[in-house]
Backbone as a ProteinNet text record, in pm:
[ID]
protein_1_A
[PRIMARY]
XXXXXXXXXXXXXXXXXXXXXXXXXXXXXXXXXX
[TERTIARY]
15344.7	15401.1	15343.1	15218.6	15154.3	15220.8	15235.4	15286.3	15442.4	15477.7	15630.5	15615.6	15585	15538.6	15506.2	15382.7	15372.4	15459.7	15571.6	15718	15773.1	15785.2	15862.8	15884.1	15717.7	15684.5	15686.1	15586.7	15634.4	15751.8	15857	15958.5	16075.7	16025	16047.9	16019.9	15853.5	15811.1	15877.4	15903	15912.1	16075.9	16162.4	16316.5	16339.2	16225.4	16220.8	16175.7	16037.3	15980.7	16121.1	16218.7	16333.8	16382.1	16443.8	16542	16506.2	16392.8	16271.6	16315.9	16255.1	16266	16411	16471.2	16657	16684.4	16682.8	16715.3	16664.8	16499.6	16407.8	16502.8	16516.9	16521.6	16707.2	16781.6	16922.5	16886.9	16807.8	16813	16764.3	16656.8	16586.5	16715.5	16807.5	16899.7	17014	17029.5	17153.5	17095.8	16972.8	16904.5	16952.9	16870	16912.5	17022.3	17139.7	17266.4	17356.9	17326.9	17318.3	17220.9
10607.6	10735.5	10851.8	10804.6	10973.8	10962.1	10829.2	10882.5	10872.6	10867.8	10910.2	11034.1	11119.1	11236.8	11343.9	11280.1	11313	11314.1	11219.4	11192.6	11343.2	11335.7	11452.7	11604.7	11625	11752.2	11780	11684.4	11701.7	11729.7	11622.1	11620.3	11761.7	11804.6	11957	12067.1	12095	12155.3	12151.6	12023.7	11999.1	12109.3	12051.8	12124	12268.1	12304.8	12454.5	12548.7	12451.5	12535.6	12531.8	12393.7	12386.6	12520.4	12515.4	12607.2	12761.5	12793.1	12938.4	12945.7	12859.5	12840.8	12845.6	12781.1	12821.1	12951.4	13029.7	13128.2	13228.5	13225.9	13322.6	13267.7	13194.4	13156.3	13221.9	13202.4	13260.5	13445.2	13458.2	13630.5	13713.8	13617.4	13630.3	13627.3	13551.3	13549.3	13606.8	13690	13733.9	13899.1	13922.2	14073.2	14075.2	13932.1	13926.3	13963.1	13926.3	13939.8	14050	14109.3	14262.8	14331.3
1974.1	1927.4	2008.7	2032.5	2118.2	2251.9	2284.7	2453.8	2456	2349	2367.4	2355.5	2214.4	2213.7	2346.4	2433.5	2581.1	2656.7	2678.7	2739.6	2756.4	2647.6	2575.8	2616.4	2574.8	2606	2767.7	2831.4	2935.6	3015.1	2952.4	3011.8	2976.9	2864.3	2801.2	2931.1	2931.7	3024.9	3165.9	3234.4	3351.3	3325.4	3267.1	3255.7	3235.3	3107.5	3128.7	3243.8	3330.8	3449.6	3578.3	3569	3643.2	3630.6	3522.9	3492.6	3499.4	3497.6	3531.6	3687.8	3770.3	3887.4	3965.2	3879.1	3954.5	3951.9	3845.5	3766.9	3862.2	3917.4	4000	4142.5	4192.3	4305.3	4322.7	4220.7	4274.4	4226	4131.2	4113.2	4288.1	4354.8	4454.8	4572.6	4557.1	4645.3	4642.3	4528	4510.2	4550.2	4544	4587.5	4714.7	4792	4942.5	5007.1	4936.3	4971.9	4985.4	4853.7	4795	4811.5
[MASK]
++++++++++++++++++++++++++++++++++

């Protein structure tokens, strides 16, 4: 149960820091452009 638990969160974390990171990386490129 704990390392599913661990799975989890991690795998939580990893998707939210994704999705932070897309988000910075096209706001960063759409300045560029404009």
């Amino acid at each position: 149960m704990e390392r599913a638990s661990h799975h989890t969160s991690v795998g939580g974390v990893f998707t939210r820091d994704t999705l932070k990171f897309l988000m910075l990386l096209v706001d960063c490129w759409y300045q560029a452009s404009f």
